[in-house]
N, C-alpha and C positions, 0 to 999 in steps of 0.2 A: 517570531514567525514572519515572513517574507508573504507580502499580496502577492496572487496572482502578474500585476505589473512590475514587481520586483522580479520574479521569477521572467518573465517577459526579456525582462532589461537584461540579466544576464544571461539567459539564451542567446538573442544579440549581440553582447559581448563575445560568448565564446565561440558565436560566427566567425569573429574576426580574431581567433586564436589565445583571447585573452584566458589563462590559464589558471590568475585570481581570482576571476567571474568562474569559469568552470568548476575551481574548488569550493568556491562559495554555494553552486548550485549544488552540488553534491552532498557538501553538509544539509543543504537545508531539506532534502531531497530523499536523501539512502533510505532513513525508517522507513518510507510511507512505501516506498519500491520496494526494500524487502520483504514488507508485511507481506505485501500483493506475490513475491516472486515466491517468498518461503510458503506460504498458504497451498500452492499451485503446485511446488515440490516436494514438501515437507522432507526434506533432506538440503541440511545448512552446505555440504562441500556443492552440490549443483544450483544451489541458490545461489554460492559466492563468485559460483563458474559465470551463470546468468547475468547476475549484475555486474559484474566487467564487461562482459559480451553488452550489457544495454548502457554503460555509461561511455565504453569505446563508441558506441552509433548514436548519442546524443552527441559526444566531441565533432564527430564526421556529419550529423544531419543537423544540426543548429541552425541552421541555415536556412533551412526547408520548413523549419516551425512558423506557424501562418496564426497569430492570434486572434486574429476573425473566425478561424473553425473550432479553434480548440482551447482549454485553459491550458496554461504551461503545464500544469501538473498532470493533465489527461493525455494529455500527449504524451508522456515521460512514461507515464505506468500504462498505456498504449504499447507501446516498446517494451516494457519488459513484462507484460501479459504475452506479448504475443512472443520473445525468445521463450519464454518457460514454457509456453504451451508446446512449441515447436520442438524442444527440449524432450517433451513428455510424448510425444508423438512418435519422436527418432528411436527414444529408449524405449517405447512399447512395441516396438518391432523384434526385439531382444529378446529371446526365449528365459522362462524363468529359470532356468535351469542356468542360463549361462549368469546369471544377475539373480543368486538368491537373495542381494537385500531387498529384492522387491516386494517379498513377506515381509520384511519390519517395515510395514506401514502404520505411522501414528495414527493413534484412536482418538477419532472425537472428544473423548470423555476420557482426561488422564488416571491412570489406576492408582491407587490409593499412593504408592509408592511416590508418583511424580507430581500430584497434587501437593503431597507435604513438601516436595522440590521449591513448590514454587514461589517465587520472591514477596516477602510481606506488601512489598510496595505492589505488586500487581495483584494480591490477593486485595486489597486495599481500593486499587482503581475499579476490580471486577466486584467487588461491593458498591461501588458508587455506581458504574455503570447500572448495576442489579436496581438500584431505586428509581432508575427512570419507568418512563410505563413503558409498554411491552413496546407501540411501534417506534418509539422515540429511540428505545434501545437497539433495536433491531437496527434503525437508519444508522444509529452512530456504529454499530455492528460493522455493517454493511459500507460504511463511508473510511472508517479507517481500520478497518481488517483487512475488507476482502477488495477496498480500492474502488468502487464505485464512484462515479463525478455525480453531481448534484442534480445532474440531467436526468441519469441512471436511473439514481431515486426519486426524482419527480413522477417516471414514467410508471414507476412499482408501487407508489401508493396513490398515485394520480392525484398529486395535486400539484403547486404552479413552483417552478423552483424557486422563487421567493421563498415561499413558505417552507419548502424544505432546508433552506440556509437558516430562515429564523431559528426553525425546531435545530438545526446542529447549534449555531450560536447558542443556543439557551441553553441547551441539552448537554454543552462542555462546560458551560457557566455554572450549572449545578454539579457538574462533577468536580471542576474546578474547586468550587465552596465545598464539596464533599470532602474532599483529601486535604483541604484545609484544615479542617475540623480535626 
Protein backbone atom coordinates (compact mmCIF):
# COMPACT_ATOMS: atom_id res chain seq x y z
CA UNK A 1 0.00 0.00 0.00
CA UNK A 2 1.62 3.55 -1.17
CA UNK A 3 1.77 6.64 1.85
CA UNK A 4 0.05 9.44 1.03
CA UNK A 5 3.88 10.76 -0.16
CA UNK A 6 4.12 8.06 -2.42
CA UNK A 7 0.91 8.85 -3.97
CA UNK A 8 2.12 12.61 -3.85
CA UNK A 9 5.26 11.55 -5.88
CA UNK A 10 3.61 10.10 -8.56
CA UNK A 11 1.01 12.75 -9.03
CA UNK A 12 4.15 14.90 -9.71
CA UNK A 13 5.28 12.43 -11.85
CA UNK A 14 2.30 12.29 -14.09
CA UNK A 15 2.46 16.13 -14.21
CA UNK A 16 5.18 15.66 -16.31
CA UNK A 17 3.63 12.94 -18.45
CA UNK A 18 5.35 10.04 -16.94
CA UNK A 19 2.78 7.39 -17.87
CA UNK A 20 4.66 4.56 -15.35
CA UNK A 21 3.81 6.90 -12.43
CA UNK A 22 0.18 7.36 -13.83
CA UNK A 23 -0.32 3.52 -14.17
CA UNK A 24 1.11 2.92 -10.86
CA UNK A 25 -1.39 5.57 -9.39
CA UNK A 26 -4.07 3.80 -10.89
CA UNK A 27 -3.43 0.45 -9.65
CA UNK A 28 -2.89 1.68 -6.37
CA UNK A 29 -5.94 3.88 -6.61
CA UNK A 30 -9.17 2.15 -8.81
CA UNK A 31 -10.67 0.16 -5.56
CA UNK A 32 -10.92 2.82 -3.31
CA UNK A 33 -12.46 5.22 -6.37
CA UNK A 34 -14.78 2.67 -7.49
CA UNK A 35 -16.01 1.79 -4.04
CA UNK A 36 -16.93 5.66 -3.82
CA UNK A 37 -18.16 5.95 -7.62
CA UNK A 38 -20.09 2.52 -7.60
CA UNK A 39 -21.82 3.33 -4.11
CA UNK A 40 -22.96 6.74 -5.80
CA UNK A 41 -24.19 4.90 -9.04
CA UNK A 42 -24.82 1.51 -8.21
CA UNK A 43 -24.80 0.68 -11.86
CA UNK A 44 -21.09 -0.97 -12.78
CA UNK A 45 -21.46 0.33 -16.91
CA UNK A 46 -21.73 4.31 -15.39
CA UNK A 47 -19.27 3.55 -12.86
CA UNK A 48 -16.81 2.37 -15.53
CA UNK A 49 -18.04 5.48 -17.71
CA UNK A 50 -17.10 7.76 -14.41
CA UNK A 51 -13.85 6.39 -13.62
CA UNK A 52 -12.33 6.97 -17.20
CA UNK A 53 -14.06 10.32 -17.19
CA UNK A 54 -12.05 10.81 -13.42
CA UNK A 55 -8.72 9.16 -14.31
CA UNK A 56 -8.63 11.18 -17.94
CA UNK A 57 -8.95 14.55 -15.49
CA UNK A 58 -6.30 13.25 -12.87
CA UNK A 59 -3.94 12.68 -16.26
CA UNK A 60 -4.90 16.47 -17.37
CA UNK A 61 -5.04 18.04 -13.64
CA UNK A 62 -1.87 16.46 -11.89
CA UNK A 63 -0.57 19.40 -11.98
CA UNK A 64 -2.97 21.44 -10.01
CA UNK A 65 -2.73 18.81 -7.05
CA UNK A 66 -1.62 21.27 -4.08
CA UNK A 67 -0.57 18.73 -1.17
CA UNK A 68 -0.76 21.39 1.64
CA UNK A 69 -4.82 21.27 1.10
CA UNK A 70 -5.37 18.01 0.28
CA UNK A 71 -4.25 14.24 0.79
CA UNK A 72 -3.59 12.67 -2.65
CA UNK A 73 -6.19 10.27 -2.07
CA UNK A 74 -8.94 13.18 -1.34
CA UNK A 75 -8.26 14.87 -3.93
CA UNK A 76 -8.63 11.69 -6.34
CA UNK A 77 -12.18 10.56 -4.80
CA UNK A 78 -12.94 14.66 -4.80
CA UNK A 79 -12.98 13.99 -8.67
CA UNK A 80 -14.77 11.25 -8.88
CA UNK A 81 -17.54 12.04 -6.23
CA UNK A 82 -18.14 14.93 -7.83
CA UNK A 83 -18.26 13.24 -11.92
CA UNK A 84 -20.75 10.71 -10.32
CA UNK A 85 -22.69 13.04 -8.59
CA UNK A 86 -22.85 15.22 -11.80
CA UNK A 87 -23.50 11.92 -13.62
CA UNK A 88 -26.72 11.45 -11.26
CA UNK A 89 -27.86 14.97 -11.77
CA UNK A 90 -27.63 14.85 -15.82
CA UNK A 91 -29.47 11.36 -15.76
CA UNK A 92 -32.24 12.48 -13.22
CA UNK A 93 -33.37 15.04 -15.53
CA UNK A 94 -34.50 11.92 -17.81
CA UNK A 95 -37.95 10.93 -17.43
CA UNK A 96 -38.52 7.44 -16.08
CA UNK A 97 -40.16 6.35 -18.70
CA UNK A 98 -37.45 7.07 -21.08
CA UNK A 99 -34.68 5.04 -18.51
CA UNK A 100 -36.80 2.17 -17.08
CA UNK A 101 -33.64 0.88 -15.51
CA UNK A 102 -34.00 3.47 -12.98
CA UNK A 103 -36.53 0.95 -11.12
CA UNK A 104 -33.68 -1.69 -10.82
CA UNK A 105 -32.40 0.15 -8.00
CA UNK A 106 -30.12 -2.06 -5.53
CA UNK A 107 -31.52 -2.64 -2.10
CA UNK A 108 -29.52 -1.92 0.78
CA UNK A 109 -30.12 -5.36 2.19
CA UNK A 110 -29.32 -8.16 -0.68
CA UNK A 111 -32.39 -10.63 -1.00
CA UNK A 112 -31.71 -13.97 -0.08
CA UNK A 113 -30.87 -14.77 -3.71
CA UNK A 114 -27.61 -12.49 -3.93
CA UNK A 115 -26.56 -12.90 -0.37
CA UNK A 116 -25.77 -16.58 -1.07
CA UNK A 117 -24.06 -14.73 -4.41
CA UNK A 118 -21.88 -13.51 -2.34
CA UNK A 119 -18.02 -14.35 -2.22
CA UNK A 120 -16.83 -16.48 0.84
CA UNK A 121 -13.87 -14.05 1.09
CA UNK A 122 -16.23 -11.02 1.53
CA UNK A 123 -18.70 -12.88 3.65
CA UNK A 124 -15.49 -13.46 5.68
CA UNK A 125 -14.10 -9.75 5.87
CA UNK A 126 -18.06 -8.75 6.58
CA UNK A 127 -17.62 -10.99 9.61
CA UNK A 128 -14.50 -9.43 10.74
CA UNK A 129 -15.65 -6.09 10.14
CA UNK A 130 -19.05 -7.29 12.32
CA UNK A 131 -16.61 -7.82 15.58
CA UNK A 132 -15.43 -4.40 15.71
CA UNK A 133 -17.73 -2.16 18.09
CA UNK A 134 -20.43 -0.33 16.51
CA UNK A 135 -18.48 3.26 15.96
CA UNK A 136 -15.20 1.63 15.08
CA UNK A 137 -17.20 -0.24 12.34
CA UNK A 138 -19.16 2.41 11.20
CA UNK A 139 -15.62 4.61 10.62
CA UNK A 140 -14.00 1.77 8.88
CA UNK A 141 -17.79 1.77 7.07
CA UNK A 142 -17.50 5.11 6.16
CA UNK A 143 -13.61 5.49 5.44
CA UNK A 144 -13.44 2.77 2.73
CA UNK A 145 -17.03 2.22 1.43
CA UNK A 146 -18.50 5.31 1.20
CA UNK A 147 -14.80 7.30 0.72
CA UNK A 148 -14.68 9.68 3.62
CA UNK A 149 -10.88 11.26 4.51
CA UNK A 150 -10.03 11.22 8.05
CA UNK A 151 -11.06 14.87 8.32
CA UNK A 152 -14.54 13.76 7.37
CA UNK A 153 -14.61 11.38 10.18
CA UNK A 154 -12.91 13.39 12.66
CA UNK A 155 -15.78 16.14 12.20
CA UNK A 156 -18.59 13.10 12.55
CA UNK A 157 -17.58 11.65 15.68
CA UNK A 158 -15.73 14.80 17.00
CA UNK A 159 -12.76 13.69 17.88
CA UNK A 160 -9.03 14.79 16.76
CA UNK A 161 -7.97 13.01 13.53
CA UNK A 162 -5.19 11.51 15.23
CA UNK A 163 -7.39 9.44 16.94
CA UNK A 164 -9.37 8.56 14.16
CA UNK A 165 -6.24 7.17 12.18
CA UNK A 166 -5.42 5.30 15.43
CA UNK A 167 -8.92 3.73 15.65
CA UNK A 168 -8.62 2.71 11.50
CA UNK A 169 -4.90 1.51 11.98
CA UNK A 170 -6.18 -0.87 14.72
CA UNK A 171 -9.53 -1.46 13.52
CA UNK A 172 -7.75 -3.07 10.10
CA UNK A 173 -5.10 -4.79 12.37
CA UNK A 174 -8.01 -6.75 13.92
CA UNK A 175 -9.59 -7.34 10.80
CA UNK A 176 -6.30 -8.17 9.41
CA UNK A 177 -5.67 -10.93 12.35
CA UNK A 178 -9.46 -11.82 11.84
CA UNK A 179 -9.11 -13.26 8.17
CA UNK A 180 -6.07 -14.66 9.19
CA UNK A 181 -7.53 -16.81 11.37
Amino acid sequence: MLTPADLSTLLAATAQGDRIAFERLYVATRAKLYGVVIRILKRQDLADEVMQETYIKIWGNAGSFDPSKASPITWMVTIARNRAIDLVRKRSEASIEEEPEAMDVAADIPNPLAARELSEDLRRLMGCIGTLDTDRKQMVLLAYYNGLSREQLAAKFRKPVNTIKTWLRRSLIEIRECLGS
